[in-house]
C-alpha positions as CSV (number, residue, x, y, z in Angstrom):
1,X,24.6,-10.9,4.1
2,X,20.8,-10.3,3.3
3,X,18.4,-8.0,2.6
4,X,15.2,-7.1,4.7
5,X,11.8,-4.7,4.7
6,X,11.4,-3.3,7.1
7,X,8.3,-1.9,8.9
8,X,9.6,1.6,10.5
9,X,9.5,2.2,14.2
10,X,10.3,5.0,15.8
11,X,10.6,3.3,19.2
12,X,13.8,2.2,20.3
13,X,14.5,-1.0,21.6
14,X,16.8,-4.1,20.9
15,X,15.2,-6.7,18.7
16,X,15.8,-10.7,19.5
17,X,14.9,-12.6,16.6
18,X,12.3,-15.0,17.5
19,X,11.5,-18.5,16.1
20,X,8.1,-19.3,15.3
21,X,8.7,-22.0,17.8
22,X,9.6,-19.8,20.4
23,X,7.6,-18.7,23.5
24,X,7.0,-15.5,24.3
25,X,5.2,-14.2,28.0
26,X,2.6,-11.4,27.3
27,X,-1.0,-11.2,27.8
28,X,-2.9,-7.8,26.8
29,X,-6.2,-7.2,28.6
30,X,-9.0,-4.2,29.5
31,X,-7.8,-4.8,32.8
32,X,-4.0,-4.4,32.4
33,X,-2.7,-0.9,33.7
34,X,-1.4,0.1,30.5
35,X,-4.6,-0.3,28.3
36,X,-4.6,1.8,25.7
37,X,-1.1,3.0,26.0
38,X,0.3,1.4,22.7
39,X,-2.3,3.1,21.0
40,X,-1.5,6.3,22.4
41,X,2.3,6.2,20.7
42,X,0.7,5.1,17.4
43,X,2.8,5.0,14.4
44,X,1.4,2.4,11.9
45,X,2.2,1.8,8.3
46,X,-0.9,0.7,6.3
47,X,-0.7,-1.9,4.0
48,X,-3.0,-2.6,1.2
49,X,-5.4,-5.0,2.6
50,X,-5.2,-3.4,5.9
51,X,-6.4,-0.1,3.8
52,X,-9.8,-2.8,2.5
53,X,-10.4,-3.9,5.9
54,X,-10.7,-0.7,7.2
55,X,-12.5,1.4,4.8
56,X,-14.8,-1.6,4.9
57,X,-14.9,-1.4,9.0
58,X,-16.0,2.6,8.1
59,X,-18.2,2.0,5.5
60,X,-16.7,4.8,3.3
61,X,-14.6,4.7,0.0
62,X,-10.9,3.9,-0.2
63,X,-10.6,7.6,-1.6
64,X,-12.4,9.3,1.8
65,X,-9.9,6.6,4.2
66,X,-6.8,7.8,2.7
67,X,-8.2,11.5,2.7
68,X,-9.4,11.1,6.4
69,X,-7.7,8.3,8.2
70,X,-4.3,8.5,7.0
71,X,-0.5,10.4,6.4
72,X,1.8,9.6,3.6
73,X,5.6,9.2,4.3
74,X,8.4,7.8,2.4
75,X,9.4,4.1,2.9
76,X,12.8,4.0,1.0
77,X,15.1,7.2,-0.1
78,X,13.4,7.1,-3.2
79,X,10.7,8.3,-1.9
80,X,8.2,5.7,-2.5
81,X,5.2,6.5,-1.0
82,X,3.8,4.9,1.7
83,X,0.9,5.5,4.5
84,X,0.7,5.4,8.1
85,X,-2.2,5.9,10.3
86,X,-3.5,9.5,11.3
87,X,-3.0,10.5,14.8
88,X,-4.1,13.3,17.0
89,X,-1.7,15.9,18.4
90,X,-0.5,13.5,21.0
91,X,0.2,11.2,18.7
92,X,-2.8,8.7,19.5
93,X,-4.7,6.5,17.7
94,X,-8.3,8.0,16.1
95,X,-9.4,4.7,16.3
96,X,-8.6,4.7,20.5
97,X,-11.5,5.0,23.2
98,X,-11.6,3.9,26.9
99,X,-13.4,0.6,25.8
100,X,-10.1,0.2,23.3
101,X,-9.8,-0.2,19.7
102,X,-12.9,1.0,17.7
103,X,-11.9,-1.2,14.7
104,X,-10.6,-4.0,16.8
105,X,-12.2,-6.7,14.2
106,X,-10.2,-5.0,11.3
107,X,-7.3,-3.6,13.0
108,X,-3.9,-3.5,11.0
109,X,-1.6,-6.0,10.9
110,X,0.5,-4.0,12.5
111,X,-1.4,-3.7,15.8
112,X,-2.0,-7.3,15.5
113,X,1.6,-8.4,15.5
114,X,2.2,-6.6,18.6
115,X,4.5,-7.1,20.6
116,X,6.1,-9.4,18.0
117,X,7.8,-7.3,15.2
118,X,8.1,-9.2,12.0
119,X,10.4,-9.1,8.3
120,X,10.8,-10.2,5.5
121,X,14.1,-11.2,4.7
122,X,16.1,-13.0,1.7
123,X,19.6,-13.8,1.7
124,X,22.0,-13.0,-0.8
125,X,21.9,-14.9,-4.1
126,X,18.2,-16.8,-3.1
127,X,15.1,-16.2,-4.4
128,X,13.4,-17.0,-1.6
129,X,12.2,-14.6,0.9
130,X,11.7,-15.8,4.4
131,X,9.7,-14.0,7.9
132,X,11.6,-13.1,10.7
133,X,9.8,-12.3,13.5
134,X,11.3,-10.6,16.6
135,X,10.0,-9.2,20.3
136,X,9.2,-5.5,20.9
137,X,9.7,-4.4,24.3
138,X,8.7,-0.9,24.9
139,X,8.9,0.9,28.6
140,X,5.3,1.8,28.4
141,X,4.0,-1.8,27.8
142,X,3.2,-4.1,30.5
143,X,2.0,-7.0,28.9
144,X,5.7,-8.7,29.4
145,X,5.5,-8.6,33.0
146,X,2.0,-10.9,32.3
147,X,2.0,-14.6,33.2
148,X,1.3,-15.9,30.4
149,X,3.4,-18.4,27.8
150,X,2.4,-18.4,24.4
151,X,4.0,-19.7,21.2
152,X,5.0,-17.2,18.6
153,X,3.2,-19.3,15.9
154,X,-0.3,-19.7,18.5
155,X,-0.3,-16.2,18.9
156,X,-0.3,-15.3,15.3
157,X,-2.9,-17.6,15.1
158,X,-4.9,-15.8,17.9
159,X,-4.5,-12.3,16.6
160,X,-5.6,-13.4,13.4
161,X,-2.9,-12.7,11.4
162,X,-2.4,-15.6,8.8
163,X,-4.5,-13.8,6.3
164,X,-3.3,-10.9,6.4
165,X,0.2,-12.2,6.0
166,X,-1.3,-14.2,2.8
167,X,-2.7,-11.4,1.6
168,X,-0.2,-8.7,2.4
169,X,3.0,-11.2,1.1
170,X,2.9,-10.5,-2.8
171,X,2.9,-6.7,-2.1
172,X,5.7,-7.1,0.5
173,X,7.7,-8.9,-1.5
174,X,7.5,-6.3,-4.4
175,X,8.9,-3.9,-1.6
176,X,11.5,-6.5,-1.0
177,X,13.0,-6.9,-4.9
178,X,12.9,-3.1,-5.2
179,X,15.0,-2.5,-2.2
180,X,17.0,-6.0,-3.0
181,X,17.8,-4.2,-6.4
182,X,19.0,-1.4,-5.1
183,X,20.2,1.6,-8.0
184,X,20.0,-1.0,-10.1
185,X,16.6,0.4,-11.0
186,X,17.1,3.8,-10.8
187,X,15.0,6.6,-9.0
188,X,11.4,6.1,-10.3
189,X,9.7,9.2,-12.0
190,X,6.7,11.4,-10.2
191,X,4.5,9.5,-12.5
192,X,5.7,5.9,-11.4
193,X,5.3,7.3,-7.7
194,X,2.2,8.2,-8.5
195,X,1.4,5.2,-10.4
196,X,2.7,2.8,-7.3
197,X,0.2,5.2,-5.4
198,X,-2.4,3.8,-7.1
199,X,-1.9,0.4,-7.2
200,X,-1.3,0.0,-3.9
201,X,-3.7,2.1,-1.6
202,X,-6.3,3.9,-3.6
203,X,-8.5,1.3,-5.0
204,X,-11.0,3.9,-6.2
205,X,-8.8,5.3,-8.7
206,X,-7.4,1.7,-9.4
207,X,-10.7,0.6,-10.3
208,X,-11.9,3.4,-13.0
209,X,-8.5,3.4,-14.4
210,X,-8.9,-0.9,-15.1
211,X,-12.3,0.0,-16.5
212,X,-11.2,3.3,-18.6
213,X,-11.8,2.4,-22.4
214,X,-7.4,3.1,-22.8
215,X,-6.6,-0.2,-20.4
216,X,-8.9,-2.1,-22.1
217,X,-7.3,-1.1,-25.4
218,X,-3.8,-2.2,-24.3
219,X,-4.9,-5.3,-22.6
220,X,-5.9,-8.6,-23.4
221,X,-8.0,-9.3,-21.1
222,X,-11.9,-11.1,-20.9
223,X,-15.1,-9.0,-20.1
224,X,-15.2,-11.9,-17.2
225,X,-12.0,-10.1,-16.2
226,X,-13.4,-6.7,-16.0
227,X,-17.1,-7.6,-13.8
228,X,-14.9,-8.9,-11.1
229,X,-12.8,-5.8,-11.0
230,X,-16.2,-3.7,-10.7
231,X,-17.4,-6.1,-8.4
232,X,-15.1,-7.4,-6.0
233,X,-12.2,-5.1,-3.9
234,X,-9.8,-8.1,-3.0
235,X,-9.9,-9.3,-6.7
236,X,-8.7,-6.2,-7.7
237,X,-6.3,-5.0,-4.8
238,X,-4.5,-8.3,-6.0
239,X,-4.3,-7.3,-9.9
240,X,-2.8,-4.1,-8.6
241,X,0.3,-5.7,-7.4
242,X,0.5,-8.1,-10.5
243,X,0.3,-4.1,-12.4
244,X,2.9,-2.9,-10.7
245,X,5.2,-6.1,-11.0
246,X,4.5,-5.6,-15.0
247,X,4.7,-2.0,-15.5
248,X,7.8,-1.2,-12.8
249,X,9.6,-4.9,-12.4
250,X,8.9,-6.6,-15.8
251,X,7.2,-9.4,-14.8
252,X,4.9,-9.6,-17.6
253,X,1.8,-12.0,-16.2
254,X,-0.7,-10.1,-17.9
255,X,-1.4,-10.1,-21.6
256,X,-0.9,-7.5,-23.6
257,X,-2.7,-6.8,-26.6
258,X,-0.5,-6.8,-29.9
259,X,0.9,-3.5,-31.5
260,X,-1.4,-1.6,-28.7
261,X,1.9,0.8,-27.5
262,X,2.1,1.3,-31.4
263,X,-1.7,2.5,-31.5
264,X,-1.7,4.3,-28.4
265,X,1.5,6.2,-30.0
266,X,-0.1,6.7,-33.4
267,X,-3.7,7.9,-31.9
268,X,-1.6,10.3,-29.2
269,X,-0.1,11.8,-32.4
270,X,-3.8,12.4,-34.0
271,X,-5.0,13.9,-30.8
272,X,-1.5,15.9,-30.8
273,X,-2.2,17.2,-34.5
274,X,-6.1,18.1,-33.8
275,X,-4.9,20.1,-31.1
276,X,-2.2,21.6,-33.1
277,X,-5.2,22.4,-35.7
278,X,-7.7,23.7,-33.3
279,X,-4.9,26.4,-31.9
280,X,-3.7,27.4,-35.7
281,X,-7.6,28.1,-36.3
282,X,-8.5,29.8,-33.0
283,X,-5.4,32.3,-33.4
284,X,-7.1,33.2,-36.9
285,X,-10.1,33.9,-35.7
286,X,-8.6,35.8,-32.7
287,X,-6.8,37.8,-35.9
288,X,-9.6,38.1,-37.9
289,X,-11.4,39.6,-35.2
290,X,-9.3,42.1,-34.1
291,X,-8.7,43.5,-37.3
292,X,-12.6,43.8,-37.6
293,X,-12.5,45.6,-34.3
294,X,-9.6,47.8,-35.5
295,X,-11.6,48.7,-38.7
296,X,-15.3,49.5,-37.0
């Protein structure tokens, strides 16, 4: 028995699992008769670095690409939220013109894999998760019917895939231990959604909330720490995942700062009462003023 992630399709076919020794025969090219098609019957989950690579491609914030370029769904019955890619109407690809992909340099790793389907997988009682990969054969694709042999392992290596897997891995793999543990964790609040959110696709918000005066306060951390997270997207796209392994697994890899729960507790409380204060005096005045009113 084991447990997998899995990457939703809403195609329907009958996956072989494949060895990354195995040979596969498919060849995509602007000359095949069903260029474009794929891309036509889009339905891509986004993962984080594929979410860098393409704001980057766009020039835009990751705030404006999850605004303009993409569609949240819900990965698990939990509903933790994930993104695909926004499609027209049809169902096709923004990205899509007669020439092909727009993005092609920084397409996802998705549309890279293709027609090879992949998984992570980890059998019962390991702590090891391993990749499955397995072949997608759709009616509309022609590509199988192309002469070509190619090793599964060459043509990740062609499509460029290696670092995406090495980047996306630790993220998948925090996928993989929540679904692995099952009710054990119970449903997460709005804010842990929300939170998860964060961390994972919106590095915008990720990085003013690093920088916000409160983290720094709870977090032992160096200023060395916090120019890379202005500076540099990868650097911190990787300390969200190692966030959300803290804050919603446990695994405590960053330092925290000692008695800061107990201050930020004690200084809510303080903000609490000044509030409390502020309302007990406006409602005098309010009193005081109407009975001026009632007396003129």
């Amino acid at each position: 028995m084991s447990e997998k992630f899995d990457i939703p399709f809403k195609s329907s076919f009958v996956p072989a699992v494949l060895e990354p020794g195995a040979k596969i025969k498919f060849n995509c090219h602007k000359g095949i008769s069903c260029f474009n098609a794929c891309c036509k019957h889009a339905d891509i989950q986004l993962t984080p670095y594929d979410i860098l690579r393409l704001k980057d491609n766009l020039g835009i914030s990751a705030t404006a690409f999850l605004k303009d370029h993409t569609v949240p769904y819900e990965m698990d019955k939990d509903g933790l939220p994930g993104v695909k890619l926004r499609t027209d109407n049809e169902g096709a690809c923004l990205f899509v013109n007669d020439e092909g992909c727009s993005v092609y340099k920084d397409r996802p790793t998705a549309c890279r894999y293709y027609p090879i389907g992949h998984m992570a997988m980890r059998e019962a009682g390991s702590t090891e998760d391993e990749a499955r990969y397995f072949l997608i054969r759709e009616d509309h694709c022609k590509g199988h019917e192309e002469d070509r042999e190619i090793l599964v392992d060459d043509y990740r290596k062609e499509q460029e895939v290696e670092v995406y897997d090495q980047l996306n891995r630790e993220w998948l793999q925090l996928m993989l231990k929540k679904k692995s543990a099952g009710p054990a964790i119970g449903r997460p609040s709005d804010t842990s959604l929300q939170f998860f959110f964060m961390c994972s696709y919106d590095t915008d918000r990720l990085r003013r909330f690093v920088l916000s005066d409160s983290f720094k306060a709870s977090y032992d951390l160096d200023e060395t720490f916090y120019q890379t997270m202005e500076k540099e997207d990868l650097a911190l796209m990787q300390f969200g995942t190692r966030l959300l392994k803290q804050v919603l697994f446990g695994e405590v890899t960053i330092p925290v700062k000692d008695n800061a729960t107990e201050k930020r507790v004690e200084e809510r409380k303080e903000i609490l009462e000044m509030r409390r204060k502020a309302e007990i005096e406006l409602h005098k005045q309010k009193q005081e003023q109407q009975m001026k009113d009632a007396l003129s």
